[in-house]
C-alpha positions in Angstrom: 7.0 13.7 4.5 9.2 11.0 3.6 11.9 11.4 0.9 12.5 9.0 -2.3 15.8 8.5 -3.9 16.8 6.2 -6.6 18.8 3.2 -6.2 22.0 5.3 -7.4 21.7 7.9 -4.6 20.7 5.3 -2.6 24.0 3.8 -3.3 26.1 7.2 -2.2 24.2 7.6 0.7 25.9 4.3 1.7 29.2 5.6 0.9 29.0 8.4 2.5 28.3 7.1 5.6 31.3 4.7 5.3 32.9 8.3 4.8 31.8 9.1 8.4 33.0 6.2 10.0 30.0 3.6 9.8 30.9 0.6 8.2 29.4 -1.6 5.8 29.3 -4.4 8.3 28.0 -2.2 10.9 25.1 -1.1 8.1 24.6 -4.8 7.8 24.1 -5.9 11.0 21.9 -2.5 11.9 19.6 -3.8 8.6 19.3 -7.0 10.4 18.3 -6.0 13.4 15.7 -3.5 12.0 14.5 -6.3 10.2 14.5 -8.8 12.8 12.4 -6.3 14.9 10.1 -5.8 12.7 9.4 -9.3 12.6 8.7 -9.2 16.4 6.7 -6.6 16.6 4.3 -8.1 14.7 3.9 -10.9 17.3 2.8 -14.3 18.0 5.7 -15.1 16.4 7.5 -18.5 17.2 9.1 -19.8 14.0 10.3 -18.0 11.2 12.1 -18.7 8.1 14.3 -16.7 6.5 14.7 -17.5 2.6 18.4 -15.8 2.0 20.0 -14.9 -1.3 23.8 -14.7 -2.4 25.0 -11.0 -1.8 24.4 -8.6 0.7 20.3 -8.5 0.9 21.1 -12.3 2.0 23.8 -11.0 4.5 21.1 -9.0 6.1 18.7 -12.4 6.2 22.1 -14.2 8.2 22.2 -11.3 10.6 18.0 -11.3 11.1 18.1 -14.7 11.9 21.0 -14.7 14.6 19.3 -12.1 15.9 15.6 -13.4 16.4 17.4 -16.9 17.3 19.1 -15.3 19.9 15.3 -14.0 21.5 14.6 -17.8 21.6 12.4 -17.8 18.3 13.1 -20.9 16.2 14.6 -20.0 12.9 15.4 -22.2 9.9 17.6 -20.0 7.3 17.4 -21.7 3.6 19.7 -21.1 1.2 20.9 -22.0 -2.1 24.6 -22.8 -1.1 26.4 -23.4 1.9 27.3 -20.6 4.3 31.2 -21.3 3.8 31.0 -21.4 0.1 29.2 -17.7 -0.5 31.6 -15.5 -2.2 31.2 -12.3 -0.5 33.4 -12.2 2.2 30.9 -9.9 4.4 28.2 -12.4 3.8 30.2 -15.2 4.6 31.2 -14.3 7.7 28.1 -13.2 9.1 26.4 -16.6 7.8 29.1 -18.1 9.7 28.8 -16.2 13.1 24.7 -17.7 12.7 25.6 -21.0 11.6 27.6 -20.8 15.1 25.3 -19.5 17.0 23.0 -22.5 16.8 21.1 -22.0 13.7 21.1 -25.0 11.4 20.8 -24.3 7.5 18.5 -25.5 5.2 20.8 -26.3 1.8 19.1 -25.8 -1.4 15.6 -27.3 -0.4 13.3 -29.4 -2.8 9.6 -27.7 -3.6 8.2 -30.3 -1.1 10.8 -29.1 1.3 10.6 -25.9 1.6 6.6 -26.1 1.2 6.6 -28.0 4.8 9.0 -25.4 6.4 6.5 -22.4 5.1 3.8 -24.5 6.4 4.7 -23.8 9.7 6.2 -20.8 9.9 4.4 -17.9 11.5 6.4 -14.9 9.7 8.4 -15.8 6.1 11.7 -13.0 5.7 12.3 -12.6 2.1 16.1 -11.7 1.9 16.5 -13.9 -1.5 17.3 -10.3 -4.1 18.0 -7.0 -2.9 17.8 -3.4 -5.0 20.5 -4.4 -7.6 18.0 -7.2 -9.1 16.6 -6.6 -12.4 15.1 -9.0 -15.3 13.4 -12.3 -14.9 14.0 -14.4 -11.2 16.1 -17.2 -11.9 16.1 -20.9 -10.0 15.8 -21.5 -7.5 14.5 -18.2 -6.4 12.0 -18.8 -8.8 11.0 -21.4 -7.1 11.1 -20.2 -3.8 8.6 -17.2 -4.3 6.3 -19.3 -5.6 6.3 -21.3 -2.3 6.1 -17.9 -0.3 3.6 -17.0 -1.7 1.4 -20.1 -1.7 2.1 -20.0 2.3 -0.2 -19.1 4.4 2.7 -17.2 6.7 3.0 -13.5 7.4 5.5 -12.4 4.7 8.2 -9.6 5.4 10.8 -8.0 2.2 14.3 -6.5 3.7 15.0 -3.6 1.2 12.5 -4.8 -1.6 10.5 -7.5 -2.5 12.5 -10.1 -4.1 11.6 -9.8 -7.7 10.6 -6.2 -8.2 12.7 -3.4 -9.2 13.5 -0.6 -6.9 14.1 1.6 -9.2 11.0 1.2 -11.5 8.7 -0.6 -9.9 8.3 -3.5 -12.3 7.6 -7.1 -10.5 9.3 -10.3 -13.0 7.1 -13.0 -13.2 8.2 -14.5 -9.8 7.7 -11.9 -7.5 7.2 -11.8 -3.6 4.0 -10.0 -2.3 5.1 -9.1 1.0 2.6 -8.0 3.7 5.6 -5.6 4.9 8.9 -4.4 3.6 11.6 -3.0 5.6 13.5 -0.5 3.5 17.0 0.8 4.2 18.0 4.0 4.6 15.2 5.3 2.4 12.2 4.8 -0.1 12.8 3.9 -3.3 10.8 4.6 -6.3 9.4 1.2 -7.4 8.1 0.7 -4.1 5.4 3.2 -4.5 4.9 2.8 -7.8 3.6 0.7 -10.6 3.2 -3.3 -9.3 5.5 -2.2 -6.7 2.1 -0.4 -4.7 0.6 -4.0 -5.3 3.3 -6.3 -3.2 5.1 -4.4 -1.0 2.5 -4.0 1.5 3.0 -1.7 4.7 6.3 0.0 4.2 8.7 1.0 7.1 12.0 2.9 6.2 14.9 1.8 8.4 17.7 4.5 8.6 20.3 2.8 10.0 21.9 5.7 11.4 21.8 9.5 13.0 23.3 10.9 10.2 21.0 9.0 7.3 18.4 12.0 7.2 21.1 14.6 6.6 22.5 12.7 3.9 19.0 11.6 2.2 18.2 15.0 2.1 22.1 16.2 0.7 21.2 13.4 -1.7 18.9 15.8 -3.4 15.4 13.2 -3.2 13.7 12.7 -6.4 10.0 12.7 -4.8 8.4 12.9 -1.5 5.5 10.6 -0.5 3.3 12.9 2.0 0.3 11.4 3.8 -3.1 13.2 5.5 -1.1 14.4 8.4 1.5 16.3 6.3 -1.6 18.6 5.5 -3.3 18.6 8.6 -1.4 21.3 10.4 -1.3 24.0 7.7 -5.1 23.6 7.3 -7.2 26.5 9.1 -9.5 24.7 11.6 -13.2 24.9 10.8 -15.6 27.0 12.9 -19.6 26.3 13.5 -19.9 29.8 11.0 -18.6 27.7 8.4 -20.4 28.1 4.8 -20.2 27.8 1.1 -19.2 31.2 0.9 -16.3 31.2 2.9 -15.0 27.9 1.7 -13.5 29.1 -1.7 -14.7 27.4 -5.2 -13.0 24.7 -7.7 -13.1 25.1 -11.5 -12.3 21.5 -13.4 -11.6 21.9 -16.9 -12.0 18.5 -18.3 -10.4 17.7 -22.2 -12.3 14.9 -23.5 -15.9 14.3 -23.9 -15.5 10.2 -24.3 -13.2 10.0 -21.3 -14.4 12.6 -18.1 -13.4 9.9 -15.5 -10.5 12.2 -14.0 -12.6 15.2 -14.3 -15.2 13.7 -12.6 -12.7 12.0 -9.3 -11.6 15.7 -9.4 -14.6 17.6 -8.6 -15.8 14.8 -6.2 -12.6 15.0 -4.5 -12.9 18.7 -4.3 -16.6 18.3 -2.7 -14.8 15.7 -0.3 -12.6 18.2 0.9 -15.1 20.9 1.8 -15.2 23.6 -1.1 -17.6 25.1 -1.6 -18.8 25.7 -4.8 -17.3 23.0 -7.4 -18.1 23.5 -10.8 
């Protein structure tokens, strides 16, 4: 089982690992490497662009692409400003350290541009808006999405798909559908729900650190996603005696006669399972 917390907990799980003496640099630059790994182990991967934003979801893009540069992949970073003007100081200075490191940005790119960059790019790493966004997309990011989405690249989300809530699960207009998303630290919310089930693709959690499972947990999760193998250990295994009789029975109660479509996946889901008797 996997826990879910909202973007506030999410948010105090960060402090509190400050509190324990891992830094917010440190967390950055362990969210880009998780990312940038991610990316390889997806392979046949030779060029990669990384689409970066203006806070710290942008910072992890910076760190992603030093990294992946630095394992000989060719990386062009795009980005709305240049690296010495971002405000964050964080953010600056680990745009800086790639910038240094050989990696030549790509300044606020026409459509045409960036189209021909995405055209060749095996893997596209969405770092543009990270958990804080809400609201509509504005340009260029706008933009942007658009162009990943058109592109026939592998796309890959650090945190959350740029555009969609964390929190809720809502997806503005402009919205990245990611083929993965690299969450940090733990699930949120809107990725398993509403249009966030729809873009967020295969999702892998990232915890950054030994004591991040503690502290999810301390954090007091507000749901749990479970899959099959949760289950399969606390069911009894089957024997060749099996029968009807020794497989328990299902009663669904339906409510309305105009509308018996839940009733209806219920008792074929109990059938599915093996009971037997449904009724």
């Amino acid at each position: 089982m996997q826990p879910v917390l909202n973007i506030e907990d999410v948010k105090r799980v960060e402090v509190a690992l400050t509190r324990e003496g891992v830094s917010v640099s440190e967390l950055m630059h362990r969210a880009g490497f998780a990312a940038a790994q991610e990316v390889i182990e997806l392979g046949d991967v030779d060029n990669v662009v990384v689409l970066v934003g203006l806070g710290n979801n942008g910072g992890d893009g910076w760190v992603a692409a030093e990294a992946l540069h630095s394992r000989g992949i060719n990386v062009k970073v795009v980005t709305p400003i240049e690296p010495n003007e971002l405000a964050g100081d964080l953010a600056r200075q680990v745009a800086q350290s790639a910038v240094k490191s050989g990696i030549e940005p790509v300044v606020g790119p026409s459509r045409d541009e960036l189209e021909g960059l995405l055209e060749t790019a095996d893997v596209a790493l969405d770092c543009m808006l990270g958990t804080g966004f809400h609201g509509e997309v504005r340009p260029p990011f706008d933009i942007w999405i658009d162009c990943v989405n058109a592109c026939p690249a592998r796309v890959v989300s650090v945190d959350v798909p740029s555009g969609l809530s964390g929190q809720t699960g809502h997806a503005a207009r402009s919205c990245v559908i990611a083929d993965m998303t690299v969450t940090m630290l733990a699930l949120k919310p809107g990725l398993l729900s509403d249009d966030g089930r729809d873009v967020c693709g295969a999702i892998v959690v990232a915890p950054l650190a030994e004591q991040t499972e503690r502290l999810v947990i301390e954090a007091d999760p507000v749901a749990w996603r479970t899959d099959l193998a949760d289950y399969l250990g606390v069911l009894a295994p089957q024997t060749l005696s099996v029968d009807k009789f020794s497989r328990g029975s299902v009663l669904v109660v339906g409510g309305s006669r105009r509308f018996p479509g839940a009733a209806v996946m219920a008792a074929r889901a109990a059938a599915r399972m093996g009971a037997g008797y449904v009724t």
